[in-house]
C-alpha positions in Angstrom: -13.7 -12.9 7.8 -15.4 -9.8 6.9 -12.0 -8.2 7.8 -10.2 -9.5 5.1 -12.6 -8.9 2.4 -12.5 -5.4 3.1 -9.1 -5.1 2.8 -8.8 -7.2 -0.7 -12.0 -4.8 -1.8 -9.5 -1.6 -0.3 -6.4 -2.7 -2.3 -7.9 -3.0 -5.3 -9.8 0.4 -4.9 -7.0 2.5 -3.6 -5.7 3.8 -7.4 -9.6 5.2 -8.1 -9.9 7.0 -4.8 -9.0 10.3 -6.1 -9.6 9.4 -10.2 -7.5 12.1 -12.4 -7.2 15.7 -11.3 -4.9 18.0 -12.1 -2.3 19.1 -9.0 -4.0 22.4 -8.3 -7.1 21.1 -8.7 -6.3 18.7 -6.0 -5.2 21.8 -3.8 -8.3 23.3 -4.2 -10.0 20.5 -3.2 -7.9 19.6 0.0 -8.6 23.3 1.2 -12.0 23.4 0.8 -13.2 21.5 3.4 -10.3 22.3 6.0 -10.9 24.6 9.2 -10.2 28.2 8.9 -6.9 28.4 11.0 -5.4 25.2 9.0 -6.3 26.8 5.4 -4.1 29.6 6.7 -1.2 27.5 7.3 -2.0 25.3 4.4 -2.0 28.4 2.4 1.5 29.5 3.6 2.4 25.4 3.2 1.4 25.4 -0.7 3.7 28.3 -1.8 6.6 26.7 0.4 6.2 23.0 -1.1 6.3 24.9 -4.7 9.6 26.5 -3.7 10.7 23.3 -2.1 10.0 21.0 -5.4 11.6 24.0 -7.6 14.8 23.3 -5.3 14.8 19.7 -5.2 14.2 19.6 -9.0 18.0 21.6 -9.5 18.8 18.9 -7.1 17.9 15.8 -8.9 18.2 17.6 -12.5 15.1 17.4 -13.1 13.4 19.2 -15.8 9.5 20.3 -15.4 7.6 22.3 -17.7 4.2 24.7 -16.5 2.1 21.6 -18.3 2.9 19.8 -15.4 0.5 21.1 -13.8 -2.4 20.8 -15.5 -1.5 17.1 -16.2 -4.1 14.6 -14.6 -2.5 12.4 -11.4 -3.5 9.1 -10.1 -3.4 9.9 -6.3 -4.1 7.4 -3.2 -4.8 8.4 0.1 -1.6 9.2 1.9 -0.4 10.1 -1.8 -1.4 13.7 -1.8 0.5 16.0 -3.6 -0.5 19.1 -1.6 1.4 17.4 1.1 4.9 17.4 2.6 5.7 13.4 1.7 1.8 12.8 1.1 -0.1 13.0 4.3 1.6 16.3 6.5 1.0 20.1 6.4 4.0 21.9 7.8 4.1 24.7 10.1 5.8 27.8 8.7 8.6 27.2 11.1 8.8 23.6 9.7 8.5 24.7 6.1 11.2 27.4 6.9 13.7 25.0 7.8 13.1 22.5 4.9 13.4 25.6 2.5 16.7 27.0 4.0 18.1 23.1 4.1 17.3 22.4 0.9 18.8 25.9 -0.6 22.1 24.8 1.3 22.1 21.4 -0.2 21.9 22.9 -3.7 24.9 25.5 -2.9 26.6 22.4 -1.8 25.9 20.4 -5.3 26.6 23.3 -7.2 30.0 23.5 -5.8 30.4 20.1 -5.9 30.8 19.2 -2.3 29.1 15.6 -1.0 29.9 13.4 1.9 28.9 13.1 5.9 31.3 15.7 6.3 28.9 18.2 4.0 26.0 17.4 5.6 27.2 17.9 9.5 28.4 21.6 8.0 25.2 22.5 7.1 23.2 21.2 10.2 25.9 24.2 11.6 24.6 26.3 9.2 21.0 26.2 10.2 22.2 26.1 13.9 23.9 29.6 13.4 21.1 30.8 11.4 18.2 30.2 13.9 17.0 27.6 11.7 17.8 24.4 14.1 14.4 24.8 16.5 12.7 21.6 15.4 10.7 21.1 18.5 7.2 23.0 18.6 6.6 25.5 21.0 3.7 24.0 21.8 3.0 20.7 24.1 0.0 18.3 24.4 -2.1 18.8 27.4 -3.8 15.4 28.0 -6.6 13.6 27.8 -6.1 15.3 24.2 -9.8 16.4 23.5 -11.5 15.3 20.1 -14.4 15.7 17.8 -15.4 13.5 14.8 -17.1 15.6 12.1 -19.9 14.2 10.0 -18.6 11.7 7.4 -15.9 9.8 8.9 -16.6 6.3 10.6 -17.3 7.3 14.1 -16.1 3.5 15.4 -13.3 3.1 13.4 -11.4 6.3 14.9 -12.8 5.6 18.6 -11.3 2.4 18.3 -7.9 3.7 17.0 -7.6 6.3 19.9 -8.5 3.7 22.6 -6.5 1.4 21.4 -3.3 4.1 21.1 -4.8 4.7 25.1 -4.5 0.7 25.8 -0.9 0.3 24.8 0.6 4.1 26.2 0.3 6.1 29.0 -1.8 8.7 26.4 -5.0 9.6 26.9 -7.6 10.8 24.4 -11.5 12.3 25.7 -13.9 12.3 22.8 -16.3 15.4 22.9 -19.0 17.7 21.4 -17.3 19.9 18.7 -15.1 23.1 20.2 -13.5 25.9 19.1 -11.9 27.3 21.8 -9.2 24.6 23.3 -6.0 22.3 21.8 -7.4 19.1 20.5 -8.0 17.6 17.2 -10.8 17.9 14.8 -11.4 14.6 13.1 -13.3 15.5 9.7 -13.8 13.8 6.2 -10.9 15.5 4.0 -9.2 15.3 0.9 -7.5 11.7 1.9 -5.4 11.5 5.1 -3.4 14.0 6.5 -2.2 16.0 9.8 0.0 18.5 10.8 3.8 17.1 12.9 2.9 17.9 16.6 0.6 20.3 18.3 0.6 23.9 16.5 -1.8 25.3 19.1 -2.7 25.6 22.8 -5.9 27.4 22.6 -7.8 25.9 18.9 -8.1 22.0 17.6 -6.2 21.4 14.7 -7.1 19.0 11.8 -6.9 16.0 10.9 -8.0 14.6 8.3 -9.5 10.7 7.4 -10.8 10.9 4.4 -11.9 7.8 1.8 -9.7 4.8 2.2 -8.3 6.2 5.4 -10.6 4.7 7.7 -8.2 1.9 9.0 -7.1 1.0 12.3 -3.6 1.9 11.9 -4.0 4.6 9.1 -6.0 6.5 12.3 -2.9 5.7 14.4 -0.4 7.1 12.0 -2.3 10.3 11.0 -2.6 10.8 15.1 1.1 10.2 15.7 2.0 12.9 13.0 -0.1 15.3 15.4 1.8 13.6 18.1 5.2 15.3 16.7 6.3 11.4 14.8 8.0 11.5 11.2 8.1 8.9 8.4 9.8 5.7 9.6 11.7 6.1 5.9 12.8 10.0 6.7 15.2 8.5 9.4 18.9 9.6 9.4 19.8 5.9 9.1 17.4 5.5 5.8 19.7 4.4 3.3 21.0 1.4 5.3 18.0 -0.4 4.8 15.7 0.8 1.9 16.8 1.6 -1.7 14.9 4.8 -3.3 13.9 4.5 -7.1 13.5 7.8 -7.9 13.1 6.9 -12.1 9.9 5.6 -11.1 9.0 8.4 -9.2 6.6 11.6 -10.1 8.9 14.3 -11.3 7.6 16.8 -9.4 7.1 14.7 -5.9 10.7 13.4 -5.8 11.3 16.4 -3.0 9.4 13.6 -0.8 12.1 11.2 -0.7 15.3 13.8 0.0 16.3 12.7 3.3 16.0 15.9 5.9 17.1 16.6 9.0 14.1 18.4 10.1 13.2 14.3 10.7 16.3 13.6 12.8 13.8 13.3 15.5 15.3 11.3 19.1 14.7 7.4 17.9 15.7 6.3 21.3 18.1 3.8 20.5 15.5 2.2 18.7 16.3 0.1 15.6 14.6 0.4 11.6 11.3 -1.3 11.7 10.4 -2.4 7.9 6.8 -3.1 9.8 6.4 0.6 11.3 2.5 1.6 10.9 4.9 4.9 10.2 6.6 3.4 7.1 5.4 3.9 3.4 4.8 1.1 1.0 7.1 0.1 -2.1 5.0 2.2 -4.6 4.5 5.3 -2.7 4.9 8.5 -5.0 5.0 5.9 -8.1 3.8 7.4 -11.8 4.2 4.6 -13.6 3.0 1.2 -10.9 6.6 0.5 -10.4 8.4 0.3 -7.2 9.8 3.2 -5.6 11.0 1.9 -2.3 12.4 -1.5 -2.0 14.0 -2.9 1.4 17.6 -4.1 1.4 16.3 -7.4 2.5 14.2 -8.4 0.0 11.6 -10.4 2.1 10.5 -7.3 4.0 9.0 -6.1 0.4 5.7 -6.9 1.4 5.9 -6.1 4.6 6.2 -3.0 4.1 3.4 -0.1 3.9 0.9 -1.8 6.3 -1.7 -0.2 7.8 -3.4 -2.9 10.3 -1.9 -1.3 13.5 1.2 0.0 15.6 3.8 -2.1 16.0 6.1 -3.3 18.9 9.0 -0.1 18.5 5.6 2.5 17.4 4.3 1.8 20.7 7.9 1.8 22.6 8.4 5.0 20.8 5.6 6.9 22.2 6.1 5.4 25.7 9.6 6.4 25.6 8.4 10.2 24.3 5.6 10.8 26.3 5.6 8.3 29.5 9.3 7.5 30.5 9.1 9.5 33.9 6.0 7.0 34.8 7.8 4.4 36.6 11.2 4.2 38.7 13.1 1.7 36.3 12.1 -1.4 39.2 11.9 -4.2 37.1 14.4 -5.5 34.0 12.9 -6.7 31.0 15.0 -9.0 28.7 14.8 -9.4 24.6 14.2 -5.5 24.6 10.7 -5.5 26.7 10.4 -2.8 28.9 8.4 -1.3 31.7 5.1 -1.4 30.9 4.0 2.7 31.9 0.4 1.7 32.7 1.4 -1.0 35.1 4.7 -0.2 36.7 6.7 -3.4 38.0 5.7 -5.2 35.2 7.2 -5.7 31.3 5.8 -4.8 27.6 7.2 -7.4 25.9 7.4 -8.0 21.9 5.1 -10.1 20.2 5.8 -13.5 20.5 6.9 -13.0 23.7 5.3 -13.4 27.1 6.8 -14.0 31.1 7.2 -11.7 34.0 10.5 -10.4 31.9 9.7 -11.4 28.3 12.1 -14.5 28.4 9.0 -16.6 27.6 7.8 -17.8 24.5 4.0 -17.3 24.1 2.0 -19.9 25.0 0.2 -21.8 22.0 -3.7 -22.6 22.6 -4.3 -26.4 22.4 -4.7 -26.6 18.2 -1.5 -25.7 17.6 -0.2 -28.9 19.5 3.3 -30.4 20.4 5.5 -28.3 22.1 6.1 -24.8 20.9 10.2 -25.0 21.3 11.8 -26.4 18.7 15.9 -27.6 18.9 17.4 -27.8 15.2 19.9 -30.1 14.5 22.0 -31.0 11.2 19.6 -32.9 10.1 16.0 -30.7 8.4 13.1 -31.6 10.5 9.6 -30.6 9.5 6.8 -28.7 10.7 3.4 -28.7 9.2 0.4 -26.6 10.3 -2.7 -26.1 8.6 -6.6 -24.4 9.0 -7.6 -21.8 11.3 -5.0 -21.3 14.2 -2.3 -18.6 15.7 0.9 -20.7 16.5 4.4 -19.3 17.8 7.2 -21.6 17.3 10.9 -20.5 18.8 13.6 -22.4 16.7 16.9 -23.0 18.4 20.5 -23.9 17.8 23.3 -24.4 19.7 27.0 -24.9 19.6 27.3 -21.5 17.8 24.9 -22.2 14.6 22.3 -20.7 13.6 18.2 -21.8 12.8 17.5 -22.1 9.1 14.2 -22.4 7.8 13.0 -23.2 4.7 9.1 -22.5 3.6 8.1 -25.4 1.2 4.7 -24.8 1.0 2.0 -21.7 2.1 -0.8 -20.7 1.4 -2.3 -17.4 3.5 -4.8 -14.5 2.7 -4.0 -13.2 -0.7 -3.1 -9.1 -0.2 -0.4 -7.1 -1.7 1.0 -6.1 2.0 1.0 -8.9 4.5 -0.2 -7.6 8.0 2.0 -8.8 11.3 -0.5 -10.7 13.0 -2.4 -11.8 10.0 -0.3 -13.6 8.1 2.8 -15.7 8.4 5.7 -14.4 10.1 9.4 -14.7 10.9 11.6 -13.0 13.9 15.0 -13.9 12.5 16.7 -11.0 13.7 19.1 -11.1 17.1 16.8 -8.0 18.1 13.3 -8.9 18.8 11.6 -6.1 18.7 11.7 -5.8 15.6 8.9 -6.9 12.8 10.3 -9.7 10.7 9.2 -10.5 7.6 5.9 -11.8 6.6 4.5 -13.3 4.2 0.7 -14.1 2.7 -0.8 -15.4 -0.7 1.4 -18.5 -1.8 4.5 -18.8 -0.6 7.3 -21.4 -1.7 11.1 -21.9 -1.9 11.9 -19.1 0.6 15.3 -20.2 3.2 15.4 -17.7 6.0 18.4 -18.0 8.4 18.6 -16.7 11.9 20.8 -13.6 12.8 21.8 -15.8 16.0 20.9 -18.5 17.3 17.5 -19.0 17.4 14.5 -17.5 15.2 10.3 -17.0 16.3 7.2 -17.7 13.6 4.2 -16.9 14.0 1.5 -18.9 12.0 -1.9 -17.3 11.7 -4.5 -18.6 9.9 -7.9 -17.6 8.9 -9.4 -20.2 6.7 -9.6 -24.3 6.8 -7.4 -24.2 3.4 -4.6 -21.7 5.4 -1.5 -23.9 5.5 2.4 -24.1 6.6 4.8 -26.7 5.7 8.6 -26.1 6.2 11.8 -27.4 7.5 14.2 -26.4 9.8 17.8 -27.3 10.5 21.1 -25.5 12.4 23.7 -24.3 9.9 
């Protein structure tokens, strides 16, 4: 219980973390408390980003004036405007290529030139020029040491690590603080940020969990950036499923929304997650409360942006980056489970999910009662849970129609993301893998129809008043 009242108390804080400061003033601020090697690279980051927003302004027409900068911004946590898309210092390799990118981008605007066929000519560009190397010269030696500077909750980080440990083949040894080896240095900074991958072999590098970064999953995402992982919103494949608003964005921040493909990063086959612990939330970079991200389904809106943990494809991800050589392949998983790297022979399956090869549907404790597979017909059948309870339902069709569901009545914590696992939610996609929508507060009137031919829920409640009633029929 105390859970969710820290995270109502969080949301409504989040605007006031910062208060008003002016953008250098903020710069000064993140520097001060950083290690001496990072403020080097930070330094060298600051004068990059400047150039990079001065570029992406031509881009996007937009006009800025030097008063600009001495105007007072509301900032949150992973809002920072020191940052490269709010929470991630670059390398001056990094910063390099982003720079030279963005300079061929303009060229292209100026002589009017768009399309894929645009964008594949200057990925040759910065292939000829040197420019491509995206990869860091550096790789993580594991257990990845760490130290936890005074200031930052000690537990909540511990916890994050270990449970990054429990779900990979990653490995993380907490220790005194060092100077003298590759690791991290946890510390109390100006919000949350990291660098993208290992920049050293021989000195920790920061990272940085500042006020209203001491989550579960915020931990996580800083810690994948250091683990070389991008924005789940700067993937090549973007556009197909959010919509950018950039009228509602900060003038001089819309630089963190121009897709780059310094993020083209190996995705492994693996599809969009709207529920990625690496995705931003639908006012990230806003100046005016409006949204700035919105998905192309419209019932992932508040799914978006949550922080509570990784998610099914984070954690698949990382196994498939760092732990794919761990096991010979000797077992097939089904509904896109795979070898599980810590216990070879065996599958990971997706939430929901259960069995030797994931074909299962989890097993509902007693309180949920009746049986947890449902068969729709053409006539609506109901389903009504209520109190304190985690239920998974899978909802079936045949004779090639599809599940259909439609939420009369809801009622779930009130908070302005809804958390996977917390909340109400819905696997109506073919692929199972991947987050469906959910849903908390009150909810009413919403039809959600399956992909294929069946659909999973998962109901969790917290409270006595916590309360699902819906319908279900094939279509």
């Amino acid at each position: 219980m105390k859970f969710f009242f820290e995270i109502l108390f969080t949301f409504a804080c989040l605007p006031f973390i910062f208060g008003g400061l002016t953008h250098l003033r903020i710069q000064q601020q993140t520097r001060e408390n950083m290690g001496e090697d990072s403020k080097k690279v930070f330094d060298k980051h600051t004068k990059a980003m400047a150039e990079l927003s001065k570029i992406s302004n031509k881009l996007h027409g937009v006009q800025v004036s030097n008063a600009d900068d001495k105007t007072e911004i509301e900032i949150t946590p992973r809002g920072n405007p020191s940052m490269y898309q709010g929470d991630m210092i670059l390398t001056e390799g990094q910063a390099s290529y982003l720079l030279e990118e963005a300079k061929l981008k303009l060229e292209a605007k100026e002589s009017n030139k768009t399309g894929d066929d645009v964008d594949k000519e200057i990925i040759n560009k910065l292939k000829k020029n040197r420019a491509y190397k995206k990869d860091s010269r550096y790789k993580w030696k594991f257990p990845i040491p760490y130290f936890i500077e005074r200031g930052v909750e000690q537990t909540v980080v511990d916890n994050a690590l270990r449970n990054i440990a429990k779900e990979t083949c990653l490995t993380f040894q907490k220790s005194a603080p060092f100077n003298n080896r590759q690791g991290l240095r946890i510390f109390r900074g100006q919000g949350c940020y990291s660098f993208i991958g290992p920049i050293s072999d021989s000195k920790p590098q920061d990272v940085s969990i500042g006020r209203g970064c001491e989550w579960n999953g915020i931990v996580q995402h800083e810690v994948c950036h250091a683990l070389g992982l991008f924005h789940e919103q700067s993937r090549p494949d973007r556009d197909d499923f959010l919509m950018i608003n950039l009228n509602n964005v900060l003038p001089n921040q819309r630089h963190n929304y121009d897709k780059s493909s310094i993020a083209s990063t190996e995705t492994f086959g693996l599809p969009y997650d709207y529920g990625s612990h690496m995705q931003y939330d639908k006012k990230s970079f806003s100046f005016n409360g409006q949204l700035t991200m919105i998905p192309k389904n419209r019932d992932y809106l508040n799914t978006i942006g949550q922080f509570d943990k990784m998610q099914f494809n984070d954690v698949k991800l990382i196994n498939s980056i760092y732990c794919a050589d761990r096991c010979k392949g000797g077992i097939k998983c089904q509904n896109g489970g795979y070898e599980d790297p810590l216990k070879c022979g065996t599958c990971r399956c997706p939430s929901m999910l259960e069995g030797n090869d994931c074909s299962s549907v989890r097993k509902n404790p007693p309180s949920c009662e009746g049986s947890n597979t449902l068969q729709a017909s053409g006539s609506p059948q109901t389903l009504k849970l209520n109190g304190a309870k985690d239920c998974v339902y899978k909802i079936s069709a045949s004779g090639g129609k599809r599940p259909q569901i439609t939420i009369n009545r809801g009622n779930f914590n009130q908070t302005e993301r809804c958390f996977p696992g917390i909340s109400l939610q819905i696997k109506f996609n073919n692929d199972k893998t991947i987050t469906g929508p959910t849903f908390c507060g009150s909810v009413g009137n919403k039809v959600i129809t399956g992909e294929g031919d069946n659909v999973l829920l998962q109901y969790v409640g917290t409270r006595p008043d916590h309360l699902l009633e819906m319908s279900y029929r094939a279509v």
